[in-house]
C-alpha positions in Angstrom: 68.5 118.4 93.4 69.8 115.4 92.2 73.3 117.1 91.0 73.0 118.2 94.6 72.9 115.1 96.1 75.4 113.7 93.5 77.9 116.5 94.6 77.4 115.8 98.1 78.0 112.1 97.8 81.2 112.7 95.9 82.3 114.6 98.9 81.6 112.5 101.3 83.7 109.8 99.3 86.2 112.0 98.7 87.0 112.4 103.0 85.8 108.9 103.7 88.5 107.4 101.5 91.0 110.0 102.8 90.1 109.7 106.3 89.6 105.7 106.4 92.7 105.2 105.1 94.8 103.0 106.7 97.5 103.4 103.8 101.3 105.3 104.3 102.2 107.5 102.0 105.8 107.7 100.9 107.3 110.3 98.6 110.1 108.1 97.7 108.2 105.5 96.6 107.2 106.9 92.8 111.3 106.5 92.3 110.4 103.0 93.0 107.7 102.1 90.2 109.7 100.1 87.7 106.6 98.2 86.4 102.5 98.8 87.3 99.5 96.8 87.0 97.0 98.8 86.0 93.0 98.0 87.8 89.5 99.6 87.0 86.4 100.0 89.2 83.4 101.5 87.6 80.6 102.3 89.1 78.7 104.2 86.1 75.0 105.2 86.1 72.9 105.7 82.6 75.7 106.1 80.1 78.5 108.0 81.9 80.5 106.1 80.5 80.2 103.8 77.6 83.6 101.9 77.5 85.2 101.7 81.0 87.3 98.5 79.4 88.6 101.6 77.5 90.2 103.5 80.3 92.3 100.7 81.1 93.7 100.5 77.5 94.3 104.0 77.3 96.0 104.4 80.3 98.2 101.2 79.7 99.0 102.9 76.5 100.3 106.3 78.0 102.5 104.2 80.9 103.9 102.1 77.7 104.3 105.3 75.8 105.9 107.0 78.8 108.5 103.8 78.9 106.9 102.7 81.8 107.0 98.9 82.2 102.8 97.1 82.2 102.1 94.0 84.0 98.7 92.1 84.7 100.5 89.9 87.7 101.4 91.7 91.4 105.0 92.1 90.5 105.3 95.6 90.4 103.1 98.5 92.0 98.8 98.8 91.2 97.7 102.1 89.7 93.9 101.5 90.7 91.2 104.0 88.7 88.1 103.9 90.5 85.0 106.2 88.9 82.2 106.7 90.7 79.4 108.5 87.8 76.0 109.4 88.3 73.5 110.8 85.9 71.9 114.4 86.5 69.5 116.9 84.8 71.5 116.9 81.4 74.4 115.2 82.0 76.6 113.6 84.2 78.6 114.2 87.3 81.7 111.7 88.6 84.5 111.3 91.0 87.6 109.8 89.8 90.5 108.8 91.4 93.9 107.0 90.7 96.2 105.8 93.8 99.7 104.3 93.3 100.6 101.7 95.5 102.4 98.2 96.6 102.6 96.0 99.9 105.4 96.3 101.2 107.5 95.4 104.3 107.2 98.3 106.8 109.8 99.6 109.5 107.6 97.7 112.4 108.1 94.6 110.3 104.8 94.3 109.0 103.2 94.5 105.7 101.4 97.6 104.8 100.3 99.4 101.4 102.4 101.9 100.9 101.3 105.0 98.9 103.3 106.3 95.7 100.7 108.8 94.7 96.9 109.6 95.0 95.3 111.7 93.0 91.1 112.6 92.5 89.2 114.8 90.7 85.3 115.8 90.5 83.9 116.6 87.0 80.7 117.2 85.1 79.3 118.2 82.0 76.4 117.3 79.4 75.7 113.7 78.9 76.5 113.5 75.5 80.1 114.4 75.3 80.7 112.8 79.3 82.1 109.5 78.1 85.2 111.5 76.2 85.5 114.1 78.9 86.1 111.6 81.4 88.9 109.8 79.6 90.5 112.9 78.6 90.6 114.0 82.2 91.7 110.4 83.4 94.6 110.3 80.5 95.5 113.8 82.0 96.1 112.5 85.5 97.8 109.2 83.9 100.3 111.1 81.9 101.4 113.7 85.1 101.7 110.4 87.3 104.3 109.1 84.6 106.2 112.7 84.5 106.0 112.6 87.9 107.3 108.8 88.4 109.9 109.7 85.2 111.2 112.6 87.4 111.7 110.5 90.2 113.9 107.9 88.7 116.6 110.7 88.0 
């Protein structure tokens, strides 16, 4: 039941970000990204996840790796990582998602956030291997945002 209601919850999250979203999305922008800051919200329940200090690291790494310029100030675009993890019968279930974006000045001359990518993901799995399965899938999405970003700039 409660894997249930967790599902149902991640959902609901899922269309109530997409739907509320007051955000444009711009295809051109990823050609853009010349540095990112990169921000974590966790909302973890009962050991989803041990380290979320961790994702940030990681995923600062793979944007460094990548060639991709870091930076802690608002200089650049914000990659923002938000999990949302709830503990069920034997394990754990989450939403993750990362969006891309910067303010920017739009065509109507105001300032809007402007959307470089969005991408989410549901997962679950046994409690005691959660923590690492998490990462991995969150370095997976971190890694084809900088192929994708890489692509862009040529």
């Amino acid at each position: 039941m409660r894997l249930i209601s967790a599902t149902i919850i991640a959902i609901g999250m899922c269309f109530a970000a997409t739907g509320a979203s007051a955000a444009y999305f711009s295809s051109s922008q990823l050609a853009k990204v010349q540095a990112i800051k990169v921000e974590v919200t966790a909302a973890v329940e009962d050991g989803c996840l041990d380290y979320p200090d961790a994702l940030k690291t990681e995923t600062e790494l793979i944007l460094r790796q990548s060639g991709i310029k870091v930076v802690e100030d608002d200089s650049g675009h914000t990659l923002d990582i938000n999990v949302v993890s709830y503990a069920i019968t034997g394990g754990c279930s989450a939403h993750v998602s990362l969006q891309t974006y910067v303010f920017e000045t739009l065509t109507d001359g105001t300032s809007g956030l402007v959307e470089a990518s969005n991408q989410g993901t549901l997962i679950s799995g046994p409690k005691g291997g959660f923590p690492q399965q998490l990462r991995a899938q969150v370095n997976a999405k971190v890694s084809k945002l900088a192929n994708e970003i890489l692509k862009a700039r040529q």
